[in-house]
mmCIF file of the N, C-alpha and C atoms, coordinates in Angstrom:
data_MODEL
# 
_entry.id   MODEL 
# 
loop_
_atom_site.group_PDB 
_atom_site.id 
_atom_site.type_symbol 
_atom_site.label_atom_id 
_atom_site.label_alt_id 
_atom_site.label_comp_id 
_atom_site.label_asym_id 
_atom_site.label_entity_id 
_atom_site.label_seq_id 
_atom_site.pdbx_PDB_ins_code 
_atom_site.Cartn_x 
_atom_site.Cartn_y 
_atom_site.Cartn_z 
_atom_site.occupancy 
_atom_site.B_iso_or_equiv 
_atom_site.pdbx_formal_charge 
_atom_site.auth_seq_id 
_atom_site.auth_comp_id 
_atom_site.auth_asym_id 
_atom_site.auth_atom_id 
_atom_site.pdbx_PDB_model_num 
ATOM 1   N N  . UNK A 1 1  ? 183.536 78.649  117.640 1.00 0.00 ? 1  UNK A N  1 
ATOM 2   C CA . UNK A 1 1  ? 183.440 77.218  117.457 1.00 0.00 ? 1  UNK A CA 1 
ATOM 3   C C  . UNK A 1 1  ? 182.332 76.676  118.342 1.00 0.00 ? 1  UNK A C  1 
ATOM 4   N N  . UNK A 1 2  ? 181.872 75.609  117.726 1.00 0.00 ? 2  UNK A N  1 
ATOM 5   C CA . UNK A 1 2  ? 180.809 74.562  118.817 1.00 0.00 ? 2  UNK A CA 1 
ATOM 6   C C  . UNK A 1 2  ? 181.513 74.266  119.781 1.00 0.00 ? 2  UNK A C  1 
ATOM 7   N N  . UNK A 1 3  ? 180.216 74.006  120.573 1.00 0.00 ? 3  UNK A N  1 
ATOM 8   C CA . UNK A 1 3  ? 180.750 72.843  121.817 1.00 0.00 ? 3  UNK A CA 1 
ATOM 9   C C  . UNK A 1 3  ? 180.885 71.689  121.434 1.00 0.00 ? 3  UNK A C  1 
ATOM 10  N N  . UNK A 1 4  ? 181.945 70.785  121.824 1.00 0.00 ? 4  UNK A N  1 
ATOM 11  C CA . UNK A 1 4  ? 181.635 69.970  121.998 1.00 0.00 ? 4  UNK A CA 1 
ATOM 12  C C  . UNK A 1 4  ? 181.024 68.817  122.807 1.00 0.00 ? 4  UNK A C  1 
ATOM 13  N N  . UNK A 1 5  ? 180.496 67.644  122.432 1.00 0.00 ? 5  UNK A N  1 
ATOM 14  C CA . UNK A 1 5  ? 179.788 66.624  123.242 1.00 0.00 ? 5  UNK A CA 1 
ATOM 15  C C  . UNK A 1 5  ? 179.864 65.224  123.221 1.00 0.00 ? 5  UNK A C  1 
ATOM 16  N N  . UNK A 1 6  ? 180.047 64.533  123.949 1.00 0.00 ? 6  UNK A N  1 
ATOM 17  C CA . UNK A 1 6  ? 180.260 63.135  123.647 1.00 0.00 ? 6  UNK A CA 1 
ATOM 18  C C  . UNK A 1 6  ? 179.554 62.120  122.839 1.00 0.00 ? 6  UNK A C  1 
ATOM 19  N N  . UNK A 1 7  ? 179.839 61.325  122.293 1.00 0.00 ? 7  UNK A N  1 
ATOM 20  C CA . UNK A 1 7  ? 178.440 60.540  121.439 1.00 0.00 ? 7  UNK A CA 1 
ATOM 21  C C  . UNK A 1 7  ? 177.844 60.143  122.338 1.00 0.00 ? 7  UNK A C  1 
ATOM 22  N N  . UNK A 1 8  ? 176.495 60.168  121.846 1.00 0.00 ? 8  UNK A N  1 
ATOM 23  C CA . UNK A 1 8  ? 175.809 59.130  123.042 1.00 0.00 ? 8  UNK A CA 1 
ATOM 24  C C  . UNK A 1 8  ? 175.514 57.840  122.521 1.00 0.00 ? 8  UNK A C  1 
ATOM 25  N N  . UNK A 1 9  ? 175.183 56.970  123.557 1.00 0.00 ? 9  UNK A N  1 
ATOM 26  C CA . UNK A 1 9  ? 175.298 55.642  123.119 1.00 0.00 ? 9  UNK A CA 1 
ATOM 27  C C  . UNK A 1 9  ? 173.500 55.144  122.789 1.00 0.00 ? 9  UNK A C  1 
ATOM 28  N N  . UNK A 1 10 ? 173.411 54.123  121.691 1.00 0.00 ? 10 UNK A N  1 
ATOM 29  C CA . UNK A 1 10 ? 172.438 53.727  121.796 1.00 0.00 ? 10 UNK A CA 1 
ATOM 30  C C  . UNK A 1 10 ? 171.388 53.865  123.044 1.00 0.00 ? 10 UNK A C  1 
ATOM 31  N N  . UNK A 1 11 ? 171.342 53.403  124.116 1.00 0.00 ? 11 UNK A N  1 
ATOM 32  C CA . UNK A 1 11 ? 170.178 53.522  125.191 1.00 0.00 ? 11 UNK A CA 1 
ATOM 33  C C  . UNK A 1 11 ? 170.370 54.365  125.779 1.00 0.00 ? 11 UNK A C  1 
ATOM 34  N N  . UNK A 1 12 ? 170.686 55.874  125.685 1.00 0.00 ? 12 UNK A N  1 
ATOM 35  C CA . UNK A 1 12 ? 170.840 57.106  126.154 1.00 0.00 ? 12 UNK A CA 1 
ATOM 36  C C  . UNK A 1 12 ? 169.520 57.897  125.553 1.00 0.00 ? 12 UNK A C  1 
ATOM 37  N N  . UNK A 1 13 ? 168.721 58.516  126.173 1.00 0.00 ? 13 UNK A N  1 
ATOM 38  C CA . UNK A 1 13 ? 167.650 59.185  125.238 1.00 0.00 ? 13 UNK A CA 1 
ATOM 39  C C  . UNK A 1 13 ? 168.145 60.245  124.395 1.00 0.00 ? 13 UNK A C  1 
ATOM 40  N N  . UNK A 1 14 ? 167.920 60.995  123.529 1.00 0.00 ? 14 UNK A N  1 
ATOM 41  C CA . UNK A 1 14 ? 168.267 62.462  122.608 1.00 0.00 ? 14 UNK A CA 1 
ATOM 42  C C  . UNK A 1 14 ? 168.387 63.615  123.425 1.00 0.00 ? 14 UNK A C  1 
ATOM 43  N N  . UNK A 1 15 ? 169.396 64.202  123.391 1.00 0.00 ? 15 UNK A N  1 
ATOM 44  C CA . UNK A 1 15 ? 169.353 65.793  124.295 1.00 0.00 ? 15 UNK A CA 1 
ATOM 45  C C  . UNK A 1 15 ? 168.123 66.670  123.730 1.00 0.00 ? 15 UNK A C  1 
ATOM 46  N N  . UNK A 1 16 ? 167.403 67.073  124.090 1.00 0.00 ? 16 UNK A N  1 
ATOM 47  C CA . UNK A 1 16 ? 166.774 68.204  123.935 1.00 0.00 ? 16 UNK A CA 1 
ATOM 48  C C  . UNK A 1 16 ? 167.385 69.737  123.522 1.00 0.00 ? 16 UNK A C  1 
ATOM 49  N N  . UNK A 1 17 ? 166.794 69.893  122.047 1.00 0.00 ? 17 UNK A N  1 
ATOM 50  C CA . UNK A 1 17 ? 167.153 71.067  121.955 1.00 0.00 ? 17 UNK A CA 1 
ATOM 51  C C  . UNK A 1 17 ? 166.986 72.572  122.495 1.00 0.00 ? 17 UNK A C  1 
ATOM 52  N N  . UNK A 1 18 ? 168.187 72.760  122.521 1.00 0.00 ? 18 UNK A N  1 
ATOM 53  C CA . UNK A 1 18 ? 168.098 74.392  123.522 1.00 0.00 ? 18 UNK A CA 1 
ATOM 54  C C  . UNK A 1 18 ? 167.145 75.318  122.831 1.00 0.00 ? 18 UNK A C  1 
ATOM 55  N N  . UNK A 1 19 ? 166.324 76.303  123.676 1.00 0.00 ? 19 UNK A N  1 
ATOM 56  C CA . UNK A 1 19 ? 165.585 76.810  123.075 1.00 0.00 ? 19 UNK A CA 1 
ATOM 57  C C  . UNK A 1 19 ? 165.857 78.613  123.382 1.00 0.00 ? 19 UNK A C  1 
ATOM 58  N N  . UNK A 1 20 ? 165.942 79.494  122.760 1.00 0.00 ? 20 UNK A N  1 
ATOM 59  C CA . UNK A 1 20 ? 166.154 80.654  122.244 1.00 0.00 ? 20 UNK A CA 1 
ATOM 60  C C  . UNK A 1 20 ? 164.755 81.729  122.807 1.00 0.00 ? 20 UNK A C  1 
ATOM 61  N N  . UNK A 1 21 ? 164.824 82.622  123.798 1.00 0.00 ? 21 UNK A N  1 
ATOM 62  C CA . UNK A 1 21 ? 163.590 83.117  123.649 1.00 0.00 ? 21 UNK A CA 1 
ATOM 63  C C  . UNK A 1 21 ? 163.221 84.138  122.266 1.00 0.00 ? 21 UNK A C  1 
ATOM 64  N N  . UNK A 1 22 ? 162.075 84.678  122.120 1.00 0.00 ? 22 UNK A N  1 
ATOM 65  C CA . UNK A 1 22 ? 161.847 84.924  120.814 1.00 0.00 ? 22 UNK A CA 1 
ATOM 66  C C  . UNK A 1 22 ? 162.266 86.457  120.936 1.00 0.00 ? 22 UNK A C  1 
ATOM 67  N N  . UNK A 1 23 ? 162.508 87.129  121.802 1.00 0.00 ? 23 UNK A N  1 
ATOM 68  C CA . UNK A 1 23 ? 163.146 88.482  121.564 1.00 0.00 ? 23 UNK A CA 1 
ATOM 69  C C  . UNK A 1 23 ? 164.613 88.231  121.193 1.00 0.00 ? 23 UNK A C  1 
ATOM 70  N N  . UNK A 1 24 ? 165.338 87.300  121.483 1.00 0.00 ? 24 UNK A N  1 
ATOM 71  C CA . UNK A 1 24 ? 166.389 87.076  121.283 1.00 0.00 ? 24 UNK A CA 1 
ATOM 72  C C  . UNK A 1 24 ? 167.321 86.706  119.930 1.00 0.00 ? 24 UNK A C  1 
ATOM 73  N N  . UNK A 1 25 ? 165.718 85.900  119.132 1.00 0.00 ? 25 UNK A N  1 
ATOM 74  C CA . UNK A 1 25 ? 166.119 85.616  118.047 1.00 0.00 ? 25 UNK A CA 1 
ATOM 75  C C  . UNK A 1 25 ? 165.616 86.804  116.554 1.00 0.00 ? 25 UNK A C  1 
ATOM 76  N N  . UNK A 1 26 ? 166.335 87.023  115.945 1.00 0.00 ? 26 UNK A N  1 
ATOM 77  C CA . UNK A 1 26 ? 165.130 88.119  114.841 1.00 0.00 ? 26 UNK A CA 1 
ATOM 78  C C  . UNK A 1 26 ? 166.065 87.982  113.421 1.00 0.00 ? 26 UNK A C  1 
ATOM 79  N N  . UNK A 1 27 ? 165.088 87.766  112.414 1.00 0.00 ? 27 UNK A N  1 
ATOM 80  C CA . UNK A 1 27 ? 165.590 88.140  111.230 1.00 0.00 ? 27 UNK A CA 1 
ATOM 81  C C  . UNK A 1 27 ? 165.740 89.505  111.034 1.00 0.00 ? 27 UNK A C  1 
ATOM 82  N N  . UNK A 1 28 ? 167.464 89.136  109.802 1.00 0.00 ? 28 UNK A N  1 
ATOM 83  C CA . UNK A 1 28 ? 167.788 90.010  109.015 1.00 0.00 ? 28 UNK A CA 1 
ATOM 84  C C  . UNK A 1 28 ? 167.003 90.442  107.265 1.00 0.00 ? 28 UNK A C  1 
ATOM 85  N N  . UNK A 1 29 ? 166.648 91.516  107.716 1.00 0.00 ? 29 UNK A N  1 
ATOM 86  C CA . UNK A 1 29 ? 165.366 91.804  106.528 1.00 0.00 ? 29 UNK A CA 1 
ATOM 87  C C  . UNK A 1 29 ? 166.209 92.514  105.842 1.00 0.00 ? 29 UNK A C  1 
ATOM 88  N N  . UNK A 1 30 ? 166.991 91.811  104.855 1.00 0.00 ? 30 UNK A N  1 
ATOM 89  C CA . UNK A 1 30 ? 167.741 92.526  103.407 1.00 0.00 ? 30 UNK A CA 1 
ATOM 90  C C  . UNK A 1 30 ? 168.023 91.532  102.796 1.00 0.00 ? 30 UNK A C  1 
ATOM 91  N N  . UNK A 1 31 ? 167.997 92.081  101.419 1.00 0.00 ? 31 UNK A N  1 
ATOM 92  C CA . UNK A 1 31 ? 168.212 91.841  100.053 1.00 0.00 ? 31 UNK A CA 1 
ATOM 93  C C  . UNK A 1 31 ? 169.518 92.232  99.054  1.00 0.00 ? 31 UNK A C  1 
ATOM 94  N N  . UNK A 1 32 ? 169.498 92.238  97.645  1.00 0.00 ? 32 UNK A N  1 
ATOM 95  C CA . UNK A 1 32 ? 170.300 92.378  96.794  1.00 0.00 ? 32 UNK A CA 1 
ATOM 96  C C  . UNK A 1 32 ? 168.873 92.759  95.886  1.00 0.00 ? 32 UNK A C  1 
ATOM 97  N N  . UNK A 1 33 ? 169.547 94.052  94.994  1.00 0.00 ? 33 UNK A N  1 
ATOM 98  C CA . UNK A 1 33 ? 169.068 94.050  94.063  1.00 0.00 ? 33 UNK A CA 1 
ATOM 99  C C  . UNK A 1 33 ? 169.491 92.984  92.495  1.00 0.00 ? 33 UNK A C  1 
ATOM 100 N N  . UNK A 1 34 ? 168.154 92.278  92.099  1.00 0.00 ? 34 UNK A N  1 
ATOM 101 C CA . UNK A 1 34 ? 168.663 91.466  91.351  1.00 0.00 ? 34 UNK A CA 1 
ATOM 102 C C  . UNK A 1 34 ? 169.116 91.428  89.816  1.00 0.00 ? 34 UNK A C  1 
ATOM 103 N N  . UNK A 1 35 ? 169.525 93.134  89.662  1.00 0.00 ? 35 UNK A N  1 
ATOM 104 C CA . UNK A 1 35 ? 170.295 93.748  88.399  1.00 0.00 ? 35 UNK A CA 1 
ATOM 105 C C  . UNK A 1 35 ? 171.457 94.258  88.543  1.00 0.00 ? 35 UNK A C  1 
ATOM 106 N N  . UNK A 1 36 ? 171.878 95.454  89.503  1.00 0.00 ? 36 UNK A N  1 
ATOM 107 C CA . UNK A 1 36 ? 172.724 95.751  90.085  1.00 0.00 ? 36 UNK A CA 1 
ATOM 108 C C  . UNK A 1 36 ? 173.595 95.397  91.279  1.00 0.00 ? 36 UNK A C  1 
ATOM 109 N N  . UNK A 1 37 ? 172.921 94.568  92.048  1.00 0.00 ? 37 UNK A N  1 
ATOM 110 C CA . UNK A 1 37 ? 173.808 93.907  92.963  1.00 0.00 ? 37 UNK A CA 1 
ATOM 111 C C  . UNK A 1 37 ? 173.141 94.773  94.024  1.00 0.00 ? 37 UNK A C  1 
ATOM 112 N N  . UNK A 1 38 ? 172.751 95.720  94.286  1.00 0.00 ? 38 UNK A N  1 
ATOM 113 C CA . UNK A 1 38 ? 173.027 96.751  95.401  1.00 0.00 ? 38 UNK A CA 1 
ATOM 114 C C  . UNK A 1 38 ? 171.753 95.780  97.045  1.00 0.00 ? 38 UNK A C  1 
ATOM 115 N N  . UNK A 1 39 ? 172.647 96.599  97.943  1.00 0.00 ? 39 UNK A N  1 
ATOM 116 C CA . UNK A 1 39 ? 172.342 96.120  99.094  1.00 0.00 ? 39 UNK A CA 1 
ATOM 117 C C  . UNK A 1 39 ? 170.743 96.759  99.398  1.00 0.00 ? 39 UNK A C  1 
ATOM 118 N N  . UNK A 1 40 ? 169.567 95.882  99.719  1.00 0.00 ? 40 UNK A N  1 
ATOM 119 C CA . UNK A 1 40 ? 168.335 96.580  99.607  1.00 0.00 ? 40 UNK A CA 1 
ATOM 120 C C  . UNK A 1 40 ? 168.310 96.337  101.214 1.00 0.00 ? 40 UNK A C  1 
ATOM 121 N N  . UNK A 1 41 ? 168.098 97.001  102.168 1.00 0.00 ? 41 UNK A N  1 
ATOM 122 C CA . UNK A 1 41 ? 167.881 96.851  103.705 1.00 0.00 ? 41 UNK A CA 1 
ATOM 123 C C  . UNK A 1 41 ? 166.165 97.213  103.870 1.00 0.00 ? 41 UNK A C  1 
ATOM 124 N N  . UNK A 1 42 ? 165.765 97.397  105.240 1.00 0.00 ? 42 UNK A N  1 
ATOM 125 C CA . UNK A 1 42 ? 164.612 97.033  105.662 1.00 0.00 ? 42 UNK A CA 1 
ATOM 126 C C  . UNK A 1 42 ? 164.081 98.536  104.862 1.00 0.00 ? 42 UNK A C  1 
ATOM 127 N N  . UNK A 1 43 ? 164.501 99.516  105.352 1.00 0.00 ? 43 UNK A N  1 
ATOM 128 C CA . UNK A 1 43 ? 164.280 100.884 104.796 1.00 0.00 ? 43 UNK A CA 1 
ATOM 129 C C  . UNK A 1 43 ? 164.169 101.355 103.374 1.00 0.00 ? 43 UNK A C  1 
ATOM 130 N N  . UNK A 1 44 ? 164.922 100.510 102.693 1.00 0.00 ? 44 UNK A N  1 
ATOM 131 C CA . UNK A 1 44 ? 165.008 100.623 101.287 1.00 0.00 ? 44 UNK A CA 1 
ATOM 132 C C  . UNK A 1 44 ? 163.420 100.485 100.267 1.00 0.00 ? 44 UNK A C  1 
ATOM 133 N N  . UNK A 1 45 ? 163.100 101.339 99.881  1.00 0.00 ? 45 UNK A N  1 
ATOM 134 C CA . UNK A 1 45 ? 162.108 100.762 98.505  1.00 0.00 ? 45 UNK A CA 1 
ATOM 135 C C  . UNK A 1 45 ? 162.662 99.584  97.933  1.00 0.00 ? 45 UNK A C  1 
ATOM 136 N N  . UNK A 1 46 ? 162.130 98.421  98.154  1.00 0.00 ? 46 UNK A N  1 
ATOM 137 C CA . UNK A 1 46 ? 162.068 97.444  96.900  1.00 0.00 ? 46 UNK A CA 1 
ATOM 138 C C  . UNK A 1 46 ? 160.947 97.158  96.186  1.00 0.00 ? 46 UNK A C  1 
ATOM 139 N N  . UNK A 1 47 ? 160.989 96.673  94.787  1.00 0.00 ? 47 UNK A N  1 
ATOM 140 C CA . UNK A 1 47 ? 160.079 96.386  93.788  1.00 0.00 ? 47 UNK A CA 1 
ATOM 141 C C  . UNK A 1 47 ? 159.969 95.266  93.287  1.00 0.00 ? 47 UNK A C  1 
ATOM 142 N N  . UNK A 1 48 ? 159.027 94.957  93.087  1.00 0.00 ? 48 UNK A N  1 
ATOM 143 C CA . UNK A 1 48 ? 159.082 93.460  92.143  1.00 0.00 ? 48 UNK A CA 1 
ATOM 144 C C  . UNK A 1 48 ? 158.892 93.928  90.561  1.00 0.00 ? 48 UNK A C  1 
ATOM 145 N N  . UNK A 1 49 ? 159.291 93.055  89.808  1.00 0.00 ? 49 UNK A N  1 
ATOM 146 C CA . UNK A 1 49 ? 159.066 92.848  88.643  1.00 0.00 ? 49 UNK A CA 1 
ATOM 147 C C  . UNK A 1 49 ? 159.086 91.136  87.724  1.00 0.00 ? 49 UNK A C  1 
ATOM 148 N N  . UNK A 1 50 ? 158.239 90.930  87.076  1.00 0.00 ? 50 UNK A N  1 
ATOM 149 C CA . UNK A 1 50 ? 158.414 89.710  86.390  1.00 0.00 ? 50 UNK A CA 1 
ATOM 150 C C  . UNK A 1 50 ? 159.423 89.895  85.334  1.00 0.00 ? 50 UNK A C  1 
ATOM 151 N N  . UNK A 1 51 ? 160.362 88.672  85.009  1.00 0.00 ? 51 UNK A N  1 
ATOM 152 C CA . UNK A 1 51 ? 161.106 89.027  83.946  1.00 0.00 ? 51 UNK A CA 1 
ATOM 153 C C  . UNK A 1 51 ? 159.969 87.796  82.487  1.00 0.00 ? 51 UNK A C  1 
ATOM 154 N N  . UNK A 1 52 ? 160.543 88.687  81.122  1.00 0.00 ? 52 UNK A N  1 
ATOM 155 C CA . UNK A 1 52 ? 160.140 88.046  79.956  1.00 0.00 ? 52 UNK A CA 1 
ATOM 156 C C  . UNK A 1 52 ? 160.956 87.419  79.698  1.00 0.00 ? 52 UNK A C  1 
ATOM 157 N N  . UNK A 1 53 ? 162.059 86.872  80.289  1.00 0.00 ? 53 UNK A N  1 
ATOM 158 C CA . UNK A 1 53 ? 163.334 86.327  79.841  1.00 0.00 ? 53 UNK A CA 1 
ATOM 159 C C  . UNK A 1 53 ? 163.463 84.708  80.392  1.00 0.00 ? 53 UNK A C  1 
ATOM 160 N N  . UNK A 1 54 ? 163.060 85.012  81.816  1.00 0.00 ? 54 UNK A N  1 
ATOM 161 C CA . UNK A 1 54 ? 163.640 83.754  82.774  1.00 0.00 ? 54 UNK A CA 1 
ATOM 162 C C  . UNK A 1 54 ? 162.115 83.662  82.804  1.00 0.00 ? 54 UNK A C  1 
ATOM 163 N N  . UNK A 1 55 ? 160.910 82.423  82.007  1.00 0.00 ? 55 UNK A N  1 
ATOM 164 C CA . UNK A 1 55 ? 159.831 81.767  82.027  1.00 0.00 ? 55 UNK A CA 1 
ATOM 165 C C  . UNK A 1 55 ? 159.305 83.040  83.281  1.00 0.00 ? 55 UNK A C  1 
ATOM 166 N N  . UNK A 1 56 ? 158.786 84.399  82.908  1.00 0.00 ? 56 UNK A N  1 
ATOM 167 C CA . UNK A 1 56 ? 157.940 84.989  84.305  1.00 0.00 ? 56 UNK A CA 1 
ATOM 168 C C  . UNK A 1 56 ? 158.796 85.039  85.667  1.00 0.00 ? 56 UNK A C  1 
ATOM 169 N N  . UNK A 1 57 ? 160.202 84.718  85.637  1.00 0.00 ? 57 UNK A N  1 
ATOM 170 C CA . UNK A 1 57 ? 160.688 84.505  87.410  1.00 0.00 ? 57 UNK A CA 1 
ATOM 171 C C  . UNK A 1 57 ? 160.266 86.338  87.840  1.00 0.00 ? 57 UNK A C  1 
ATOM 172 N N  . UNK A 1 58 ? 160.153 85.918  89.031  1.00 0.00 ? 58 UNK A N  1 
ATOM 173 C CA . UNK A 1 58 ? 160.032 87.272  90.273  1.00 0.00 ? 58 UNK A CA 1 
ATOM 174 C C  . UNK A 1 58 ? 161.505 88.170  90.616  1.00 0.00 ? 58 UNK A C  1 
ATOM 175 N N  . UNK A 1 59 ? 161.293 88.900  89.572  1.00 0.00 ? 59 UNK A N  1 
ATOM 176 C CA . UNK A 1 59 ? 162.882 89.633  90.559  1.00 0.00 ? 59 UNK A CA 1 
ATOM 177 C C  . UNK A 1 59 ? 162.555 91.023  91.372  1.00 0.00 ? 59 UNK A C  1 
ATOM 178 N N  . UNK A 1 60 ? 163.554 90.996  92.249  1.00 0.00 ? 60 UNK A N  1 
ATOM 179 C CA . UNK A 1 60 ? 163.456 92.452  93.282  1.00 0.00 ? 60 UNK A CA 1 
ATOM 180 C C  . UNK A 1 60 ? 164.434 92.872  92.929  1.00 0.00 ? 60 UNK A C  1 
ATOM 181 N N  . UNK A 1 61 ? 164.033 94.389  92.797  1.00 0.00 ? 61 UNK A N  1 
ATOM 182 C CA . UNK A 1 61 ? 164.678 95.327  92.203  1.00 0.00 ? 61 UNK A CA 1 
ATOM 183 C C  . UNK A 1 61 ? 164.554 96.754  92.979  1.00 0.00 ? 61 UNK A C  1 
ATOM 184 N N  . UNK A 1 62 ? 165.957 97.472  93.216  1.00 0.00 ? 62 UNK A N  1 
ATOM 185 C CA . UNK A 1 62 ? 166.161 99.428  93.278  1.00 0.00 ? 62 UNK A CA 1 
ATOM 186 C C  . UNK A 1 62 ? 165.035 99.877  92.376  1.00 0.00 ? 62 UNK A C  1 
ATOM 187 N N  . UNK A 1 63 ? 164.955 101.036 93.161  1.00 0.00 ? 63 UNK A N  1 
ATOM 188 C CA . UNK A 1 63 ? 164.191 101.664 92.294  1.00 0.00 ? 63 UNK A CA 1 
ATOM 189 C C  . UNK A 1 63 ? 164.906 102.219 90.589  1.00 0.00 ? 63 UNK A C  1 
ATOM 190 N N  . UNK A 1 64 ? 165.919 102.349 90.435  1.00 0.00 ? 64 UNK A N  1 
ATOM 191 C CA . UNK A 1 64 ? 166.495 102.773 89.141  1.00 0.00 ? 64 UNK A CA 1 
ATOM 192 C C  . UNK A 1 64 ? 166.563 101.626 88.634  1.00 0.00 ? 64 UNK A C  1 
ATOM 193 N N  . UNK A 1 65 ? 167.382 100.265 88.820  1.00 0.00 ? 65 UNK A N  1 
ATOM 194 C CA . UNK A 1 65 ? 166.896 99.194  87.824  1.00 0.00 ? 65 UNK A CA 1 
ATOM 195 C C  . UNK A 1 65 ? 165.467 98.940  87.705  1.00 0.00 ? 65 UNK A C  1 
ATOM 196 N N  . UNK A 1 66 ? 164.408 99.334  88.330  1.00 0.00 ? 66 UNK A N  1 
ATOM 197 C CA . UNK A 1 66 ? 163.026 99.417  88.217  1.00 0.00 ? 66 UNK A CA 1 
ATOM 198 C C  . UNK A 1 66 ? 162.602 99.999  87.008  1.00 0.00 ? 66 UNK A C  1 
ATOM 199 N N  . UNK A 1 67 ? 162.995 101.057 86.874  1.00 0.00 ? 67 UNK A N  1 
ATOM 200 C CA . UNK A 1 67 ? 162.563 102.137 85.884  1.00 0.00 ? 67 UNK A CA 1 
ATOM 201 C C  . UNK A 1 67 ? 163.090 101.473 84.195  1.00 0.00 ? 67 UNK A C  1 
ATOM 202 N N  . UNK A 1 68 ? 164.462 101.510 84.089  1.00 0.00 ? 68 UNK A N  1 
ATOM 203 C CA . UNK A 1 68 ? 165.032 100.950 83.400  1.00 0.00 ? 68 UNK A CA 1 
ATOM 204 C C  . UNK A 1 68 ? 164.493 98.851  82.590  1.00 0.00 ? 68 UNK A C  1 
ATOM 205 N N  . UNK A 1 69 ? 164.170 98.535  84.076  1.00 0.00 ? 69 UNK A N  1 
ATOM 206 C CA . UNK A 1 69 ? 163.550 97.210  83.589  1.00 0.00 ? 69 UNK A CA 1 
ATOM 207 C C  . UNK A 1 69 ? 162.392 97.340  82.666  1.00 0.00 ? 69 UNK A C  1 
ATOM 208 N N  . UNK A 1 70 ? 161.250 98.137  83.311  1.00 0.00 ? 70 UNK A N  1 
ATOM 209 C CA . UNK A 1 70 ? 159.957 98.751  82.642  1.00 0.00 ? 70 UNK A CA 1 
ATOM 210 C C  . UNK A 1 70 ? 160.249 99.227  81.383  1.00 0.00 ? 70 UNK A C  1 
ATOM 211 N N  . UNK A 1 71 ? 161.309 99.572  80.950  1.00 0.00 ? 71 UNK A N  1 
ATOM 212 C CA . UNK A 1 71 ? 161.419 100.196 79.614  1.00 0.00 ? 71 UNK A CA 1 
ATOM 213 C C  . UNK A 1 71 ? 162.310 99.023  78.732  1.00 0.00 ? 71 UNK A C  1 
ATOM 214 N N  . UNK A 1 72 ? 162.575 97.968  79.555  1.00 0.00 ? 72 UNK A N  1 
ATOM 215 C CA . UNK A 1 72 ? 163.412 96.844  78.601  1.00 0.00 ? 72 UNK A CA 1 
ATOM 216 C C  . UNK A 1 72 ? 161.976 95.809  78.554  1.00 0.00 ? 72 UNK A C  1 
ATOM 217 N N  . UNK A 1 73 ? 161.121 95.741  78.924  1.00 0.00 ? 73 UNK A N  1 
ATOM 218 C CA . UNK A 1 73 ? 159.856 94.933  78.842  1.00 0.00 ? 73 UNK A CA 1 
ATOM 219 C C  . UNK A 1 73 ? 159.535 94.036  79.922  1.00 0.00 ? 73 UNK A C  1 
ATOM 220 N N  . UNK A 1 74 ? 160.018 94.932  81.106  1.00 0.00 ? 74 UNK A N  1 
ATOM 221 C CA . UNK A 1 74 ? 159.698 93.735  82.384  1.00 0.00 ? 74 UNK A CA 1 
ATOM 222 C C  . UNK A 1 74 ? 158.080 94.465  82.497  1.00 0.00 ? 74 UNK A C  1 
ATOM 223 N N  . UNK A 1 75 ? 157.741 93.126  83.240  1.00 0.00 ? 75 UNK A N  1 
ATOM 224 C CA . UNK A 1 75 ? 156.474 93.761  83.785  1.00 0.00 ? 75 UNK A CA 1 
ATOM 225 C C  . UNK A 1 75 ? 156.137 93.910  85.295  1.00 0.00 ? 75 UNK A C  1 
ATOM 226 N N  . UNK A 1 76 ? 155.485 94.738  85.797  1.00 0.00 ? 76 UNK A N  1 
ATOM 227 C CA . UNK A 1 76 ? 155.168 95.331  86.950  1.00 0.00 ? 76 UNK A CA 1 
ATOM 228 C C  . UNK A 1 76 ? 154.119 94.486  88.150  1.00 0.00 ? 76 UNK A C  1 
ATOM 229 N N  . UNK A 1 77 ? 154.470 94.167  89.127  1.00 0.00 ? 77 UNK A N  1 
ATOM 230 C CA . UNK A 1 77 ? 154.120 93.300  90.273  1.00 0.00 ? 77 UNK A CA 1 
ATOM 231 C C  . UNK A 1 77 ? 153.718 93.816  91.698  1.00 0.00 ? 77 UNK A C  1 
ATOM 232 N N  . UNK A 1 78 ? 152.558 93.754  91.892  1.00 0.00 ? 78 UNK A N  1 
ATOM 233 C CA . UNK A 1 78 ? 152.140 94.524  92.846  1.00 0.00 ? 78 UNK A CA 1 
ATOM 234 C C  . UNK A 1 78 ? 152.117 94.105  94.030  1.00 0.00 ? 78 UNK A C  1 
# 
C-alpha cells in the first residue's frame, strides 16, 4: 500500500517528486506473441509481420506463428 499524506492546503507549495536513481529503475523487455499468446522475453526471437486483415497493423510474432503467418499472406517486416 501507499503512504499516506495529508492534503495540503492552498498556500503550501507542491512536494517534490521523489526521484529513483537510474540503476534502480529498468524495464521489463517482454512480450506476447500476437497469435498464440506465448510469452516472448528479452532472449526470445521475435518477428514482425504486417497483417492483410487489420488495415497493415504491426504484429509480433514466435517464430512458428511466423512461418505459418507467411503462408496465410502476412507480410514480412524488417
Amino acid at each position: 500500500m501507499g503512504d499516506l499524506q495529508p492534503l495540503r492546503t492552498a498556500g503550501s507549495p507542491a512536494p517534490t517528486p521523489l526521484q529513483q536513481p537510474e540503476d534502480a529503475v529498468r524495464s521489463i523487455d517482454s512480450t506476447q506473441c500476437a497469435l498464440c499468446g506465448a510469452t516472448l522475453t528479452a532472449r526470445t526471437l521475435r518477428y514482425h509481420v504486417l497483417s492483410p486483415h487489420r488495415a497493415a497493423a504491426r504484429l509480433t510474432l514466435c517464430l512458428t506463428c511466423r512461418k505459418v503467418a507467411l503462408g496465410e499472406g502476412y507480410w514480412p517486416v524488417d
